[in-house]
N, C-alpha and C positions, 0 to 999 in steps of 0.2 A: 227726656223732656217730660215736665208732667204740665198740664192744662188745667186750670180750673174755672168755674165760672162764681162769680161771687154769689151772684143768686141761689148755688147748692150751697155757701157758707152761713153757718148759722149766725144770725145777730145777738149778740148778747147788748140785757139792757143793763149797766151797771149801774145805774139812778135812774130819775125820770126825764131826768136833759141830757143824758151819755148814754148811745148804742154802739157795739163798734164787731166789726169780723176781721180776724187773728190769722192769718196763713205763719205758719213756722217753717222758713225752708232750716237748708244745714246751718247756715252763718250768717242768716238774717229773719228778722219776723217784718212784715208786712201788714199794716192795718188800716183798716176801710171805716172812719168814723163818722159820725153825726152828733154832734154838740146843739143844741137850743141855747138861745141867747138868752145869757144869765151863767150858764155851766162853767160851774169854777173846777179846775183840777187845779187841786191844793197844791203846794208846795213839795218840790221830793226831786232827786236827783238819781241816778243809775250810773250802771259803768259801760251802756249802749251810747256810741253815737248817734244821732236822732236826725233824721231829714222831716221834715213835714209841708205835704203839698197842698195850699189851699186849692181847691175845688170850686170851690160854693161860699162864699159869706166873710165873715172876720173874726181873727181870733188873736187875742193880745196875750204875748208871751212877757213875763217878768220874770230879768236875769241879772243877780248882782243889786237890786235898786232900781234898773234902769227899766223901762216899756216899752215894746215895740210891739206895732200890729200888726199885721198879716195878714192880706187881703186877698181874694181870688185871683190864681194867676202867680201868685209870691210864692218862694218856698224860702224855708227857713233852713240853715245848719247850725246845731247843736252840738258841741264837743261833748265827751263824755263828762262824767261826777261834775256837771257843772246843776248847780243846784237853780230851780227853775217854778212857774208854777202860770198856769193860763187861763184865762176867763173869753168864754164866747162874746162875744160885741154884737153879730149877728149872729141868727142860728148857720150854722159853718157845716163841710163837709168835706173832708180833709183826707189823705191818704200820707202815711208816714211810715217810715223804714228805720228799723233799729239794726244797727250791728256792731256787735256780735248779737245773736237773736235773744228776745227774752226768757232768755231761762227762767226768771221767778214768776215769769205767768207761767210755763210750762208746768214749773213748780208747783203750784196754786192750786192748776186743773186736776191735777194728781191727788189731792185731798178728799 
């Protein structure tokens, strides 16, 4: 069993309305975010399945054409390579689970 507290995990800010902390277990990543409202993640698809737990606030997912929101309290599932893209409504703060874990962040960090 390993313990962690989020407060030892770093925040990375990846723009100025996206912060988010990354745990990588074996066969899942784990991620602790915070979106400002306005915060678009573009358009893009993976071959992780994706949970995402709103926490805090709302965030509208577009999949296929279609819109749906997500509001504190709501979780969302995601199939894999389904191609997707989300914009904050309010500023949000969300916990989401990939698996199989993300390798091309792991990837990334390695550079």
């Amino acid at each position: 069993m390993q313990v962690q507290s989020w407060n030892e995990i770093e925040k990375e800010q990846l723009n100025p309305l996206y912060q988010r902390q990354v745990i990588h277990g074996d066969t899942m990543t784990v991620v602790r975010a915070w979106l400002k409202k306005g915060c678009v993640v573009p358009e893009h698809s993976h071959p992780n399945e994706q949970v995402s737990m709103i926490e805090q606030g709302a965030l509208k997912f577009t999949m296929g054409g279609k819109e749906q929101v997500v509001r504190t309290g709501e979780v969302m599932r995601m199939a894999s390579n389904l191609v997707h893209s989300a914009e904050a409504v309010e500023d949000c703060v969300m916990v989401e689970v990939f698996s199989p874990r993300r390798q091309d962040w792991i990837d990334a960090g390695k550079k």
